[in-house]
C-alpha positions in Angstrom: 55.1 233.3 115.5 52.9 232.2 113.1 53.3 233.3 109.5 49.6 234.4 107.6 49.4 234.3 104.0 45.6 235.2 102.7 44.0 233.2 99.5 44.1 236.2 97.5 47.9 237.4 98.7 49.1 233.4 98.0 47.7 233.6 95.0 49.0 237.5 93.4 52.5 235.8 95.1 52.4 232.8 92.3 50.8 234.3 89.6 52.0 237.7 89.8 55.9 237.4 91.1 56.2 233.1 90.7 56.4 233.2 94.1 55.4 229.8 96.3 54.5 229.9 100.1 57.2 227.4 100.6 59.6 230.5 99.2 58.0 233.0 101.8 59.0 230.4 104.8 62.5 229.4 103.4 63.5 233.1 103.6 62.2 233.5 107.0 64.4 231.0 108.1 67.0 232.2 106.2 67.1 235.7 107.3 70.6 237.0 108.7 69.7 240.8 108.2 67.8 243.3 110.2 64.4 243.9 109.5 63.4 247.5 108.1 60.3 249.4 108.0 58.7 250.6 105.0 58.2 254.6 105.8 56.4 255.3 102.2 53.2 256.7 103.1 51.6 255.3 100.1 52.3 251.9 102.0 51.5 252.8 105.3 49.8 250.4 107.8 49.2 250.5 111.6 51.3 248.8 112.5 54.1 249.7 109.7 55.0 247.3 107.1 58.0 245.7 107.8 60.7 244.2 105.1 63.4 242.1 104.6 65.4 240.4 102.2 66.8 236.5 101.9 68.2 234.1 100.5 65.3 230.9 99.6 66.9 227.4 99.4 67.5 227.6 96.0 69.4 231.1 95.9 66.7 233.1 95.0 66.6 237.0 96.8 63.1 237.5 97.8 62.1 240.7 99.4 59.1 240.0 101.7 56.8 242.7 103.2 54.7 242.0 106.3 52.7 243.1 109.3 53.1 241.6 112.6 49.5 241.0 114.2 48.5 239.6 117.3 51.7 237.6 117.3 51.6 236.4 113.8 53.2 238.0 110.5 50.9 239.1 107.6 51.8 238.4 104.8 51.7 241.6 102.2 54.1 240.7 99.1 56.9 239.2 98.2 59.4 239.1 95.2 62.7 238.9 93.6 64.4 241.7 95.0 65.6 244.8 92.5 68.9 246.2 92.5 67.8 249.1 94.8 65.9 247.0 96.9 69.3 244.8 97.4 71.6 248.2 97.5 69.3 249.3 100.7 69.1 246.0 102.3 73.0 245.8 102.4 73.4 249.5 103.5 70.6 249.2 106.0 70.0 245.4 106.7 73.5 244.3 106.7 72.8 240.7 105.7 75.7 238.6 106.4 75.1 235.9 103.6 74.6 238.2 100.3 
């Protein structure tokens, strides 16, 4: 599984949220939670936009949205996580690490 981060998404991810693509792949790796769909119809996609949050090497929570293609992940966002965003993922995603 490859992961697929377009020019123009890499570059929203560091100017936008200061995040880098070494980020995105350290909280790949470091994912201990279950992946969630996002079922917002403003953000639909076919397939549906997946999310999950993780800790990065350095502690940060990143949330990261993606859609698996052809065997890869696509890249769509990823940021520190909000409150909310952290209360769902432990209700829903039940990380063991945060």
């Amino acid at each position: 599984m490859g992961i697929i981060i377009s020019k123009q998404i890499l570059e929203k991810l560091t100017d936008r949220h200061g995040v880098s693509e070494k980020e995105v792949h350290e909280a790949f790796d470091n994912r201990t939670g279950k992946l969630l769909f996002d079922l917002r119809e403003q953000h639909a996609t076919d397939p549906r936009t997946q999310w999950f949050i993780a800790l990065t090497n350095h502690r940060r929570l990143l949330k990261v949205c993606f859609v698996p293609r052809e065997g890869n992940v696509h890249i769509r966002t990823a940021y520190i996580a909000s409150d909310e965003e952290l209360r769902i993922y432990r209700a829903h995603g039940k990380p063991s690490d945060f």
